[in-house]
C-alpha positions in Angstrom: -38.3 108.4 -280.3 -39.4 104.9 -281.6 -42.4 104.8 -280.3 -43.7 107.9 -282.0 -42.0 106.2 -285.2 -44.0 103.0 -284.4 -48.0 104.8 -284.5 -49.3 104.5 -287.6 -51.1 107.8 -288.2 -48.9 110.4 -285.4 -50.9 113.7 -284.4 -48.7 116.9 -285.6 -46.2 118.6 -283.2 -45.4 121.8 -283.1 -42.2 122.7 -284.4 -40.8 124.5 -281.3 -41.3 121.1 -278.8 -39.4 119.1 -281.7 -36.5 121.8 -281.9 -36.4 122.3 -278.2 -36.4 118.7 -277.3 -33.8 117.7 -280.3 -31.6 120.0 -279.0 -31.3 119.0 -275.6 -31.1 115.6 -276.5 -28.1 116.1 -278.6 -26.2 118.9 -276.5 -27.0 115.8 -273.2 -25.4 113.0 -275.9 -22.8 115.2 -276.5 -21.7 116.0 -273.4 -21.9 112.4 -271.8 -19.9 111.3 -274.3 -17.1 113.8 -273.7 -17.3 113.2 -270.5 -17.3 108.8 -271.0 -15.1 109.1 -274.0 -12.8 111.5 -273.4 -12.1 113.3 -270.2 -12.7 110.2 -268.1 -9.7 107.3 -267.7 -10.6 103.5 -267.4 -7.9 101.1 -266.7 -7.7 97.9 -269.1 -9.4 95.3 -267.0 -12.9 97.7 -267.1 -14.5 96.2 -270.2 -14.4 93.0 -268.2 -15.6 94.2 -264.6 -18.9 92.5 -263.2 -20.1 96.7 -262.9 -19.5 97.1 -266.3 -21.1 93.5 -267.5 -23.7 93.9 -265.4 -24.8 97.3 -266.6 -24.7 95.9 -270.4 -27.0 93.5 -269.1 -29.6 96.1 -267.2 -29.0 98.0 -270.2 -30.1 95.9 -272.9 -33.1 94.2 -270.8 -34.6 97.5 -270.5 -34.1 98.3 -273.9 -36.0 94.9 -274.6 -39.0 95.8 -271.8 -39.0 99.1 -273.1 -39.7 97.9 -276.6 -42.3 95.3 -276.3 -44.0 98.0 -273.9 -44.1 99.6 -276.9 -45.8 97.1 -279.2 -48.1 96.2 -276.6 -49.0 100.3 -276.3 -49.4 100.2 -280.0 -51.5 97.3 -280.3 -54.5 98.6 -277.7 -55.9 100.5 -280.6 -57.9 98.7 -283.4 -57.4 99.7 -287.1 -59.0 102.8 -287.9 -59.6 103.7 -284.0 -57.8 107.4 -282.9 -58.9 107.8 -279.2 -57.6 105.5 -276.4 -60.0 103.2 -274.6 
């Protein structure tokens, strides 16, 4: 989702990938988050648990690989260039 954001001049998509692939990516959100937020308990002391901190962690230095991945991807191509090297 950012990375296509990130490319200066995007090729078109066809509507149908964009409406089949937003839908299943907000019908999966929605029912994780049921599932996280609502039908699943967590006692108190979980916010604090080396599992829970540990995943934040994991979580956010992905996010951060993922995302200079992304710059690096983006920065192959010179200005004006459309093809891949």
């Amino acid at each position: 989702f950012i990375f296509g954001l990130r490319i200066k001049n995007p090729k078109p998509i066809p509507l149908m990938i964009l409406l089949m692939t937003s839908s299943f990516c907000a019908i999966n959100g929605w029912l994780q988050g049921m599932w996280l937020l609502r039908f699943k308990t967590y006692p108190d002391s979980w916010s604090t648990s080396p599992q829970f901190l540990f995943g934040n962690v994991l979580f956010f230095l992905g996010m951060y690989i993922n995302q200079r991945c992304d710059i690096m991807l983006t920065q192959l191509r010179k200005p004006g260039e459309h093809g891949y090297k």
